[in-house]
C-alpha positions as CSV (number, residue, x, y, z in Angstrom):
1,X,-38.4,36.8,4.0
2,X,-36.8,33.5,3.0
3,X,-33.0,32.4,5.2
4,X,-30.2,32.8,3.5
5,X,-30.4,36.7,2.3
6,X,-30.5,38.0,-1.6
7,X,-28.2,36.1,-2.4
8,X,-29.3,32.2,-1.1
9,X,-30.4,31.4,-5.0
10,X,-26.3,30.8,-5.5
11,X,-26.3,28.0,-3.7
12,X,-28.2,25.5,-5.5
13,X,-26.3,26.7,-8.9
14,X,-24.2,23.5,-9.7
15,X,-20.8,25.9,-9.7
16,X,-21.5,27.3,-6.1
17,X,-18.4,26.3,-3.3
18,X,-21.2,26.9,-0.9
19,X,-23.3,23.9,-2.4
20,X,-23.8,20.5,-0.2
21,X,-22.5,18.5,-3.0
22,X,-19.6,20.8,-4.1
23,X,-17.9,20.2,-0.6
24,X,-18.7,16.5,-0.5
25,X,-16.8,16.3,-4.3
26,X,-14.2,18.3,-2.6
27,X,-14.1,16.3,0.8
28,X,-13.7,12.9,-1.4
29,X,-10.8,14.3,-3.9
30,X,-8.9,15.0,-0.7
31,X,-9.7,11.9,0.9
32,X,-8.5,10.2,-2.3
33,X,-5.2,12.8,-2.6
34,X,-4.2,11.5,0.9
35,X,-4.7,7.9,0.6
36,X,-2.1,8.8,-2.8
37,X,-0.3,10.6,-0.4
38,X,0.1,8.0,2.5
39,X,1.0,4.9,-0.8
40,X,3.6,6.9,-1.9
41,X,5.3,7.8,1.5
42,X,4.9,3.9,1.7
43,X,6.4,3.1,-1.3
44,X,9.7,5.7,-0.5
45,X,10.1,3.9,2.6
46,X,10.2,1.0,0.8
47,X,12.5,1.7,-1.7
48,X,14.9,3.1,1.0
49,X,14.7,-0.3,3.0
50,X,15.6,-2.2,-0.6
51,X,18.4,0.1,-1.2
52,X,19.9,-0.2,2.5
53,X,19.4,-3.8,2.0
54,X,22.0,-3.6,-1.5
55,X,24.0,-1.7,0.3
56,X,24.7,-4.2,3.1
57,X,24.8,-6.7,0.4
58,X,27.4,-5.0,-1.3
59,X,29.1,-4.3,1.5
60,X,29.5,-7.7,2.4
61,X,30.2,-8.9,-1.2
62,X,33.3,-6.5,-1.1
63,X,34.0,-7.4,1.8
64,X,34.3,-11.5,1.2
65,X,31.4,-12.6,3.2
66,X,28.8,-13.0,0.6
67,X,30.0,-14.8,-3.0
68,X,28.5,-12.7,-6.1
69,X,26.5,-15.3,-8.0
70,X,25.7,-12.8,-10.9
71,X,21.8,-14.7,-10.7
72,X,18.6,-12.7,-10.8
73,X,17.8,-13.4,-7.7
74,X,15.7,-9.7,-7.2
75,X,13.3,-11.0,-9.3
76,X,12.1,-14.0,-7.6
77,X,12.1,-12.3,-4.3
78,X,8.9,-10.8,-4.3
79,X,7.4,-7.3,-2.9
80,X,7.5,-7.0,0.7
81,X,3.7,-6.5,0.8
82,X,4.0,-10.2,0.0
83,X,6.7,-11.5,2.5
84,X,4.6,-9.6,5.4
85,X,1.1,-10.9,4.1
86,X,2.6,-15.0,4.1
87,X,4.7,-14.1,7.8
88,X,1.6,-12.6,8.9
89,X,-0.7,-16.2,7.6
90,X,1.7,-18.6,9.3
91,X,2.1,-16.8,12.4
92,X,-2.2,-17.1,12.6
93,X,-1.4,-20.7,11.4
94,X,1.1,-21.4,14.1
95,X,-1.1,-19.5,16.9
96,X,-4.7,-21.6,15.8
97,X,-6.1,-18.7,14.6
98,X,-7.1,-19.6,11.3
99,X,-7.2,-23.0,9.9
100,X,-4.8,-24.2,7.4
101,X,-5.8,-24.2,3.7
102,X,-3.8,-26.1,0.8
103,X,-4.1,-24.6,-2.2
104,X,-6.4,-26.7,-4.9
105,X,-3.8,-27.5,-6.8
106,X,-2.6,-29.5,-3.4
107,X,-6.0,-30.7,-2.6
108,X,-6.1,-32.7,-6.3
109,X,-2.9,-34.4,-5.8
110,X,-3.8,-36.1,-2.1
């Protein structure tokens, strides 16, 4: 009598929740769902440090410490991503770590 009972046949149909490759299509999408998950959480906490940071800004433009320019000066900021990536290469600059590297536009010019 072949393993499985009556009823093994169902599991190689393509539709079958029971099949191998149904669970691994399954395991993936909620892989991929929870990686979407953990970017957005990510990018919340982000937008909440960015709005504390106006706040204090404002805060201290009302309150005389800081001059209101009227510039655009959000734009040339850049993401955080960004700021932590370049602290994160000059610290391994500073420490040895990792040599150095000028850009090629840098290299030309010597």
């Amino acid at each position: 009598m072949p393993k499985g009972g009556p009823l093994a046949f169902l599991n190689k149909k393509p539709w079958h929740p029971a099949r191998f490759q149904n669970q691994e299509e399954v395991w993936k999408r909620e892989q991929k769902q929870a990686a979407e998950d953990r970017k957005l959480e990510e990018l919340k906490k982000q937008y909440e440090e960015e709005r504390r940071n106006q706040e204090m800004v404002d805060i201290a433009k009302s309150a005389g410490h800081l001059k209101d320019t009227g510039r655009l000066d959000w734009m040339y900021a850049g993401s955080l991503a960004a700021k932590e990536d370049a602290a994160k290469r000059q610290e391994e600059a500073l420490l040895g770590q990792r040599a150095a590297t000028l850009a090629p536009a840098e290299t030309a010019a010597d």
